[in-house]
N, CA, C and O atoms as a Tinker XYZ file with bonds, in Angstrom:
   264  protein
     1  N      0.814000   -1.183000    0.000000    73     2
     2  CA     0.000000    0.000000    0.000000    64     1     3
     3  C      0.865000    1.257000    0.000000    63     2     4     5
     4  O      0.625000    2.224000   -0.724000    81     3
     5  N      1.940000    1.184000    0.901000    73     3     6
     6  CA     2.795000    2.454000    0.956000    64     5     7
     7  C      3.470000    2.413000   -0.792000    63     6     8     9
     8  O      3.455000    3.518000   -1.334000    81     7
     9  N      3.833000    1.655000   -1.347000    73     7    10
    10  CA     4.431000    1.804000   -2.664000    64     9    11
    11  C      3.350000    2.344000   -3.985000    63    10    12    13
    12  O      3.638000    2.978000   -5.000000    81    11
    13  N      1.884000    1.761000   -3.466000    73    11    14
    14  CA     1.145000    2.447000   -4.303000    64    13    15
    15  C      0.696000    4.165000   -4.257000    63    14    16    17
    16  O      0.417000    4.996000   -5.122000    81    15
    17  N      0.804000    4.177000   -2.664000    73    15    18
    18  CA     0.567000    5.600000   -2.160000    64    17    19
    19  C      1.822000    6.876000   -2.964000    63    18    20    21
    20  O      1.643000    8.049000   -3.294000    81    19
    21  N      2.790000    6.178000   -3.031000    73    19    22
    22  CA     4.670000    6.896000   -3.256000    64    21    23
    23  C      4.090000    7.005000   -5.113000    63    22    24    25
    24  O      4.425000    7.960000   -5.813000    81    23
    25  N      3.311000    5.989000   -5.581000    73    23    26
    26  CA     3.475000    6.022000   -7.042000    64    25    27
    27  C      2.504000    6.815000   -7.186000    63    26    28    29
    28  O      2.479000    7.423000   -8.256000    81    27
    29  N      1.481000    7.060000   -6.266000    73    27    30
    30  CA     0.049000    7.814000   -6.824000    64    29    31
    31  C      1.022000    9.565000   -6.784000    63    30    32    33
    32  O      1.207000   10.247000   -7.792000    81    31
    33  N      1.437000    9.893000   -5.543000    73    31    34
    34  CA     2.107000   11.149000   -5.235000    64    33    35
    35  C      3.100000   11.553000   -5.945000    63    34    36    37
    36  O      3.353000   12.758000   -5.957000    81    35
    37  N      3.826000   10.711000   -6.638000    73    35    38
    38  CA     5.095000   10.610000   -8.028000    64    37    39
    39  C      4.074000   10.981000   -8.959000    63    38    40    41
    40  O      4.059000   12.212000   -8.947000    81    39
    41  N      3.141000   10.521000   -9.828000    73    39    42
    42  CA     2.622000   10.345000  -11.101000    64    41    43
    43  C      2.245000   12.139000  -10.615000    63    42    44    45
    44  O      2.782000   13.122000  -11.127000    81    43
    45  N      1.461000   12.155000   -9.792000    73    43    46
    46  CA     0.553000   13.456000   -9.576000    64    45    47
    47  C      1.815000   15.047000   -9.838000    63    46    48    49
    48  O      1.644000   16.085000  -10.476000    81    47
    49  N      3.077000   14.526000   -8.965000    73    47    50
    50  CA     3.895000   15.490000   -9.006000    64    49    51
    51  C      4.406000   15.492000  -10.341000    63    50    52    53
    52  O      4.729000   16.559000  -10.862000    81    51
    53  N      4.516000   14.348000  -10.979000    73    51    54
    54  CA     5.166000   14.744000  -12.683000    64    53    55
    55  C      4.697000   15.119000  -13.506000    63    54    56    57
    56  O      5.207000   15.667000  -14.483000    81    55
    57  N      3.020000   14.785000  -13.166000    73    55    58
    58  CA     2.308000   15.611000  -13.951000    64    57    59
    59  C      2.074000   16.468000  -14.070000    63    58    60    61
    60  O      1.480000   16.830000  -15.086000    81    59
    61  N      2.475000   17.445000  -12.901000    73    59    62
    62  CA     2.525000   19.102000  -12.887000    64    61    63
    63  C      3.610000   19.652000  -13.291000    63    62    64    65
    64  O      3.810000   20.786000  -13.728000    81    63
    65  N      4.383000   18.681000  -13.102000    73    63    66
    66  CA     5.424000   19.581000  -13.707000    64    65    67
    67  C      6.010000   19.773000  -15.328000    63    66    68    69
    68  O      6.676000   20.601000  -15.950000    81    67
    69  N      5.213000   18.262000  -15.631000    73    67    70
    70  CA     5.065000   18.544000  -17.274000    64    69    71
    71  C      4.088000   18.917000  -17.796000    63    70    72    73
    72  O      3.874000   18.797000  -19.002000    81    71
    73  N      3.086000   19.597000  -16.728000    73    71    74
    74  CA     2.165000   20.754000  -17.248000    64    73    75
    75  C      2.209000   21.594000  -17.146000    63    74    76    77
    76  O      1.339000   22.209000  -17.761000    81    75
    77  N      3.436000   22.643000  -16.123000    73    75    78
    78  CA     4.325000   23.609000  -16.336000    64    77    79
    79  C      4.967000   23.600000  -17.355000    63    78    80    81
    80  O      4.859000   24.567000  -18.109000    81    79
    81  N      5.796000   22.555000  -17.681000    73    79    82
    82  CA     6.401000   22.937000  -18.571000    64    81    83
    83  C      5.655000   22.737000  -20.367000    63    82    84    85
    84  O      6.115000   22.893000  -21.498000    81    83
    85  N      4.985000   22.530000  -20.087000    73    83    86
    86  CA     3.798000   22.664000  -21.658000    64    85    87
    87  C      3.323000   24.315000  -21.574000    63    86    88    89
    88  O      3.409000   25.176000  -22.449000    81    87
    89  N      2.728000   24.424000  -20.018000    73    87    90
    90  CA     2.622000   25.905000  -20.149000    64    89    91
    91  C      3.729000   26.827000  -20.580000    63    90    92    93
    92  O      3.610000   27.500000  -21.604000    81    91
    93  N      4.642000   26.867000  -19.936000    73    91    94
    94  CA     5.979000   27.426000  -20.168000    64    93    95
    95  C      6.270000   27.272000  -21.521000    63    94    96    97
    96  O      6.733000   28.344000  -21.913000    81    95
    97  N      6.222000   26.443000  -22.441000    73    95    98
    98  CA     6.506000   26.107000  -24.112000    64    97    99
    99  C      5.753000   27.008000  -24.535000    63    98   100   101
   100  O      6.307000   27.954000  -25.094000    81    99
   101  N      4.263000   27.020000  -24.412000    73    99   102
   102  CA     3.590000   27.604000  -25.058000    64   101   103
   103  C      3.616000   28.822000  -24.977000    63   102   104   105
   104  O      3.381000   29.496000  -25.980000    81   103
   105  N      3.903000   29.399000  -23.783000    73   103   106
   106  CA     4.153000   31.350000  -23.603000    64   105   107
   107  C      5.304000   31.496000  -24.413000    63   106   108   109
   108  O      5.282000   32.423000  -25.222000    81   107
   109  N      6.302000   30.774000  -24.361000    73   107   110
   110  CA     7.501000   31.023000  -25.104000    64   109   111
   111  C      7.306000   30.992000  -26.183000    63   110   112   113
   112  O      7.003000   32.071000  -26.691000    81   111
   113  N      7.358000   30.074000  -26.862000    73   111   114
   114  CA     6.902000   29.778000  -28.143000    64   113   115
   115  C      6.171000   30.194000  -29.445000    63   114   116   117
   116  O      6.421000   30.543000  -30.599000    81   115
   117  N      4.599000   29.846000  -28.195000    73   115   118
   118  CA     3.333000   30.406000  -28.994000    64   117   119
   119  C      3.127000   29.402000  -29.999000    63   118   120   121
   120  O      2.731000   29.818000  -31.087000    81   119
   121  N      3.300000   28.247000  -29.875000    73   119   122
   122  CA     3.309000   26.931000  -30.444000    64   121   123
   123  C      2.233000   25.973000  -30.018000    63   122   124   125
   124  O      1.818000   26.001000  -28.859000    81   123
   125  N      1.826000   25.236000  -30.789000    73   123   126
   126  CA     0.802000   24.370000  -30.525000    64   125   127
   127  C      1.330000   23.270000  -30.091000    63   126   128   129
   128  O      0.498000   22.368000  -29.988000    81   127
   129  N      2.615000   22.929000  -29.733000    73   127   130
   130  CA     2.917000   21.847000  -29.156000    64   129   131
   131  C      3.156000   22.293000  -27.561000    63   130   132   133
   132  O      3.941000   21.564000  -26.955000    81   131
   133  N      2.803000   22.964000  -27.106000    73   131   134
   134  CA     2.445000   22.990000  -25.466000    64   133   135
   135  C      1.565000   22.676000  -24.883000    63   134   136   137
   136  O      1.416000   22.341000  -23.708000    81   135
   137  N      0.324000   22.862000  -26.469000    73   135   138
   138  CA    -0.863000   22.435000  -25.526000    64   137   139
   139  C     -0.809000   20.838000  -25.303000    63   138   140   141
   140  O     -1.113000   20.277000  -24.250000    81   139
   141  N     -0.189000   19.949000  -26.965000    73   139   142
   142  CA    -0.038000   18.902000  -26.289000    64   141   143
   143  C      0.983000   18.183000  -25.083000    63   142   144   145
   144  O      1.268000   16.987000  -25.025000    81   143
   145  N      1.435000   19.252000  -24.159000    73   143   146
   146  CA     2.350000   19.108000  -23.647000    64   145   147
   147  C      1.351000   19.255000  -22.192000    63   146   148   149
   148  O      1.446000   18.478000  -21.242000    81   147
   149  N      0.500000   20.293000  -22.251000    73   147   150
   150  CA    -0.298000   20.587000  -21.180000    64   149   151
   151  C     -1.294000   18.821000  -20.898000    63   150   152   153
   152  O     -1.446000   18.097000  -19.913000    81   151
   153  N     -1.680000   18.766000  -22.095000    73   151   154
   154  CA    -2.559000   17.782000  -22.344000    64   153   155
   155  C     -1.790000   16.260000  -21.503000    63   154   156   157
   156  O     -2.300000   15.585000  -20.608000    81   155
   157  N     -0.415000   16.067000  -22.178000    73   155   158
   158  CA     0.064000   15.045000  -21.576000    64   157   159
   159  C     -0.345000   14.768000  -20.001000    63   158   160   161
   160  O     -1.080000   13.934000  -19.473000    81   159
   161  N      0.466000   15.847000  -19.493000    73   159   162
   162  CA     0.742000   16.391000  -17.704000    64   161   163
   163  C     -0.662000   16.129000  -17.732000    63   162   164   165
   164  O     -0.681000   14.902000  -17.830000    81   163
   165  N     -2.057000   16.585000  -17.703000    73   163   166
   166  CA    -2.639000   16.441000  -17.528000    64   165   167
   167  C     -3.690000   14.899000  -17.278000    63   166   168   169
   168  O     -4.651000   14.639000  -16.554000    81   167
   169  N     -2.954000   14.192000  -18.222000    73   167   170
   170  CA    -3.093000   12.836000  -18.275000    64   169   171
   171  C     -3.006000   12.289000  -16.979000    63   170   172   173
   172  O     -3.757000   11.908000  -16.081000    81   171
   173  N     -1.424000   12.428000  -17.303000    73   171   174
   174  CA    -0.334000   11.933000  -15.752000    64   173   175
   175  C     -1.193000   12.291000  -14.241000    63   174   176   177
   176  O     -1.628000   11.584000  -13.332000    81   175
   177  N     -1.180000   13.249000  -14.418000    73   175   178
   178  CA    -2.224000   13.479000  -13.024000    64   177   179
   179  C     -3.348000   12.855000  -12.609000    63   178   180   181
   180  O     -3.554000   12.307000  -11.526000    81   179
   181  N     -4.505000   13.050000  -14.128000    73   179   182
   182  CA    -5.802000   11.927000  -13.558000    64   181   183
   183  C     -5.696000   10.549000  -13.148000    63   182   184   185
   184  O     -6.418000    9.869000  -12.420000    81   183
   185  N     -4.285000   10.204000  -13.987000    73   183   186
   186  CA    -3.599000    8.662000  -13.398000    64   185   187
   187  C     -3.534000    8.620000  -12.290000    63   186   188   189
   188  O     -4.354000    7.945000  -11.667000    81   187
   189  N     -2.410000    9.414000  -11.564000    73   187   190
   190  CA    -2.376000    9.612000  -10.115000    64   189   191
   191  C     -3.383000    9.842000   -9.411000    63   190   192   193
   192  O     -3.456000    9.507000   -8.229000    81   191
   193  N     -4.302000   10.450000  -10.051000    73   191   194
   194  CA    -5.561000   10.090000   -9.113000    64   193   195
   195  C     -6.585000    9.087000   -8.990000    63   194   196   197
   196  O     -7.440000    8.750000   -8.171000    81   195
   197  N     -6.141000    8.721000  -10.185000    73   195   198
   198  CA    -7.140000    7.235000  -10.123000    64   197   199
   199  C     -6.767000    6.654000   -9.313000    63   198   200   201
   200  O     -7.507000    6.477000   -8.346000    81   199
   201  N     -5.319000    6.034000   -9.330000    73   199   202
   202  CA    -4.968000    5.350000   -8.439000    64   201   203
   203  C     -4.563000    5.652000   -7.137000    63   202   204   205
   204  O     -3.833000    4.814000   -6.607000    81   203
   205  N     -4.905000    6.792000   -6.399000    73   203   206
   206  CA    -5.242000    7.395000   -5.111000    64   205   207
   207  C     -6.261000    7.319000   -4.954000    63   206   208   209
   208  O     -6.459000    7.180000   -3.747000    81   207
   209  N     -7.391000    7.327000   -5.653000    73   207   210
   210  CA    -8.965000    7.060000   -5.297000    64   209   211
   211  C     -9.408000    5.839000   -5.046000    63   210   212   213
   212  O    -10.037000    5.615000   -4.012000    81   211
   213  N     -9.089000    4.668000   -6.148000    73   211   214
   214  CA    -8.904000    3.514000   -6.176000    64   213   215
   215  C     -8.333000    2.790000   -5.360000    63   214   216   217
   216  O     -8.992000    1.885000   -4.848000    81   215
   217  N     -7.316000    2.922000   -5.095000    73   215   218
   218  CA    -6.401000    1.598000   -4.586000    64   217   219
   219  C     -6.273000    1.964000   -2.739000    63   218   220   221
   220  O     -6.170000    1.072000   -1.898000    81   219
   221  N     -6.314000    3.511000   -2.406000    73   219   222
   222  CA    -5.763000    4.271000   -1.201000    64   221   223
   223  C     -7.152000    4.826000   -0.327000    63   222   224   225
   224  O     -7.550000    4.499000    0.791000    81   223
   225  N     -7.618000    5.645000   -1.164000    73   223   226
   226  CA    -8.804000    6.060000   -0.765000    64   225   227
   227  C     -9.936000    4.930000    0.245000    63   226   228   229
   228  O    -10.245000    4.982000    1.435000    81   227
   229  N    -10.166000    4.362000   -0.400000    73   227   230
   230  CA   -11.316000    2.926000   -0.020000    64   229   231
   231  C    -10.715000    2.462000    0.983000    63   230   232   233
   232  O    -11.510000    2.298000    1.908000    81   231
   233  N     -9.816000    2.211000    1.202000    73   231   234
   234  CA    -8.941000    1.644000    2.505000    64   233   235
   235  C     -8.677000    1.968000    3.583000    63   234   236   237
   236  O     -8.086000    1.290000    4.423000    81   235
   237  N     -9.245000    3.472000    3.734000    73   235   238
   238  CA    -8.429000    4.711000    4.681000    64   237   239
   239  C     -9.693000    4.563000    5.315000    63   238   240   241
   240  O    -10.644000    4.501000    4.536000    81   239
   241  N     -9.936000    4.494000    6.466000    73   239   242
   242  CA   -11.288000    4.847000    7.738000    64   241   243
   243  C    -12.186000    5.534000    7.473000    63   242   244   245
   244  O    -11.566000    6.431000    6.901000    81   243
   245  N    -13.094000    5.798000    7.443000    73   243   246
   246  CA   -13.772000    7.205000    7.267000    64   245   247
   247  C    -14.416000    7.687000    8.861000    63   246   248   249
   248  O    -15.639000    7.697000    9.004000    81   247
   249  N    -13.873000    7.919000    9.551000    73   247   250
   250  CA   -14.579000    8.606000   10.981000    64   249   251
   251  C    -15.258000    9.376000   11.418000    63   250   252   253
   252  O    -15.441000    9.774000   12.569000    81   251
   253  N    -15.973000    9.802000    9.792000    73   251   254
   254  CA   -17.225000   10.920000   10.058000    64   253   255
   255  C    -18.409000    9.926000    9.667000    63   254   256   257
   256  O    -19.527000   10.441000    9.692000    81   255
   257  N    -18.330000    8.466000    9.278000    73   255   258
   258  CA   -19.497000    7.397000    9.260000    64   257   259
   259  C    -20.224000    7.388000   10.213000    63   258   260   261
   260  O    -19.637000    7.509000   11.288000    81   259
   261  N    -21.426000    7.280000   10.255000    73   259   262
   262  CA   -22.308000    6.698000   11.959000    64   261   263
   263  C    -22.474000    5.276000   11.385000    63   262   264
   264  O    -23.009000    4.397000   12.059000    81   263
């Protein structure tokens, strides 16, 4: 569980940062390959969250249940 938790928080962090840097292409640039750059990162992230919702989420207590 801890290795899936490390991969959900990895995917999520790389995906921002290669959606910075798509943003960053595209101000520079002014090129249409940032957006698919935004688009990627953006990918990467919903991954990471799938598998934080999925695999982490469901498992964790909920202590506001009656």
């Amino acid at each position: 569980m801890k290795l899936t938790r490390n991969m959900a928080i990895a995917l999520e962090t790389v995906g921002c940062c290669i959606t910075l840097a798509g943003i960053l292409t595209e101000w520079v640039t002014q090129s249409d390959y940032g957006y698919v750059i935004i688009t990627g990162g953006a990918l990467v992230v919903t991954f990471g969250s799938m598998i934080f919702a999925k695999c982490i989420k469901g498992r964790w207590r909920d202590e506001d249940k009656d």
